[in-house]
Each structure stands twice: as structure tokens, then as C-alpha cells.
C-alpha positions in Angstrom: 111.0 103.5 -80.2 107.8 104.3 -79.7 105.8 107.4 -81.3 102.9 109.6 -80.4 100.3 107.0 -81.1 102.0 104.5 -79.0 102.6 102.1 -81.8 106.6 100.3 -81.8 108.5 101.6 -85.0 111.8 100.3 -85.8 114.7 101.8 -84.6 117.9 101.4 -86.8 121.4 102.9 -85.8 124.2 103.2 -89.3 127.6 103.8 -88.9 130.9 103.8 -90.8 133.2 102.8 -88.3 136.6 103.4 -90.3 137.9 99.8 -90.1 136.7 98.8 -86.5 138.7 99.1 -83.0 137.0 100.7 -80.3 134.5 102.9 -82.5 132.3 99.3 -83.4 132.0 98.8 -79.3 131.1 102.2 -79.0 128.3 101.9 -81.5 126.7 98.9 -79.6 126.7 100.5 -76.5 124.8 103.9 -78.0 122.5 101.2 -79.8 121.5 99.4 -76.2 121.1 102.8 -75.0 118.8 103.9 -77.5 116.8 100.7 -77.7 118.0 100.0 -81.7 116.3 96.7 -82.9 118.9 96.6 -85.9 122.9 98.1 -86.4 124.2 98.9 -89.7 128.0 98.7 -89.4 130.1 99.9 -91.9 134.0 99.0 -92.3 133.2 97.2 -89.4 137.3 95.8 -89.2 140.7 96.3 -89.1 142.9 94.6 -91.8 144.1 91.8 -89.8 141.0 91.0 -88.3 138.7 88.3 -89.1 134.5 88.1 -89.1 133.4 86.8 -86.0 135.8 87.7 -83.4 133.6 90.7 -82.3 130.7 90.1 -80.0 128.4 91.4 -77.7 126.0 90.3 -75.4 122.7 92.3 -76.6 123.3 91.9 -80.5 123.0 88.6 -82.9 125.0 88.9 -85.9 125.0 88.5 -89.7 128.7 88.8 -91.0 128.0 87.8 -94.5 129.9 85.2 -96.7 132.7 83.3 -95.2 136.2 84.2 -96.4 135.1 86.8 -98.4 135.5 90.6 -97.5 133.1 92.0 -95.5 131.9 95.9 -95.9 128.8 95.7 -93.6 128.0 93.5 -90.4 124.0 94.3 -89.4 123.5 93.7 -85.4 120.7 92.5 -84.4 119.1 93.4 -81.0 118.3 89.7 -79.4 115.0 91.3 -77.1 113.5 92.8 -80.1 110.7 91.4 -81.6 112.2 92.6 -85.3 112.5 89.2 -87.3 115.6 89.0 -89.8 116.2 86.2 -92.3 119.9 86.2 -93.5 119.8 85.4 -97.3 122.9 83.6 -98.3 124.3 83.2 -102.6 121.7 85.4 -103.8 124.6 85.9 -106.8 124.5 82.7 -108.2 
């Protein structure tokens, strides 16, 4: 995104998807569209489904702790120049 002065700003897209199916696909398309450099997902999954078997081509990642359940994945957009450092056991 780019305002008046014609400086970049960060563009970030939320969402509570409801536990996943087609709404979190639907949500990375509006956020190529829009030029998003980040994607806050909420209830990103179904039940059954595990971390990880979601993808898409534009967007890297961050799913959180392994085996533990997940409330939020955050997409990031792989051509922006937004720089994100995943922090892992913060807790302990």
C-alpha cells in the first residue's frame, strides 16, 4: 500500500475464518489482491485437520508450536520486503 506521500506502509488483512475450509483460501486470494505483506488468520482449521497441510504459493507461514492447538496462523507475503522473525518458547 502506498499513501499520498508515496512512502510503502504495511498492509495487514485479519480474519476469523470459523475453523478453516474454503473461507482461509478465500482470504489469501483477497490478500494477493490487495497487495497484504502479512495475514492474520483466526480459527484458521477444521477439527480434524492438522497445521501445515494448507499452503499457497504467495504466502510463508508461521503455524506456531508443533502439536499444540493452534488459534492463529500469520501469512506472510514472500515478495514483500516486511521482515518477520518467528519467536518460538517465549513461556518458559
Amino acid at each position: 500500500m502506498v499513501d499520498p506521500t508515496g512512502t510503502r506502509k504495511l498492509l495487514a488483512l485479519q480474519h476469523n475464518c470459523a475453523s478453516g475450509g474454503q473461507v482461509v483460501e478465500a482470504v489469501l486470494e483477497t490478500a494477493v489482491r490487495m497487495g497484504a505483506d502479512l495475514v492474520l488468520i483466526q480459527e484458521p482449521r477444521e477439527g480434524n485437520e492438522r497445521d501445515g497441510t494448507r499452503a499457497h504459493p504467495s504466502f510463508k507461514f508461521i503455524w506456531g508450536a508443533e502439536n499444540e492447538p493452534v488459534k492463529c496462523w500469520i501469512a506472510v507475503n514472500r515478495v514483500s520486503r516486511c521482515r518477520v522473525t518467528e519467536l518460538k518458547m517465549l513461556t518458559q
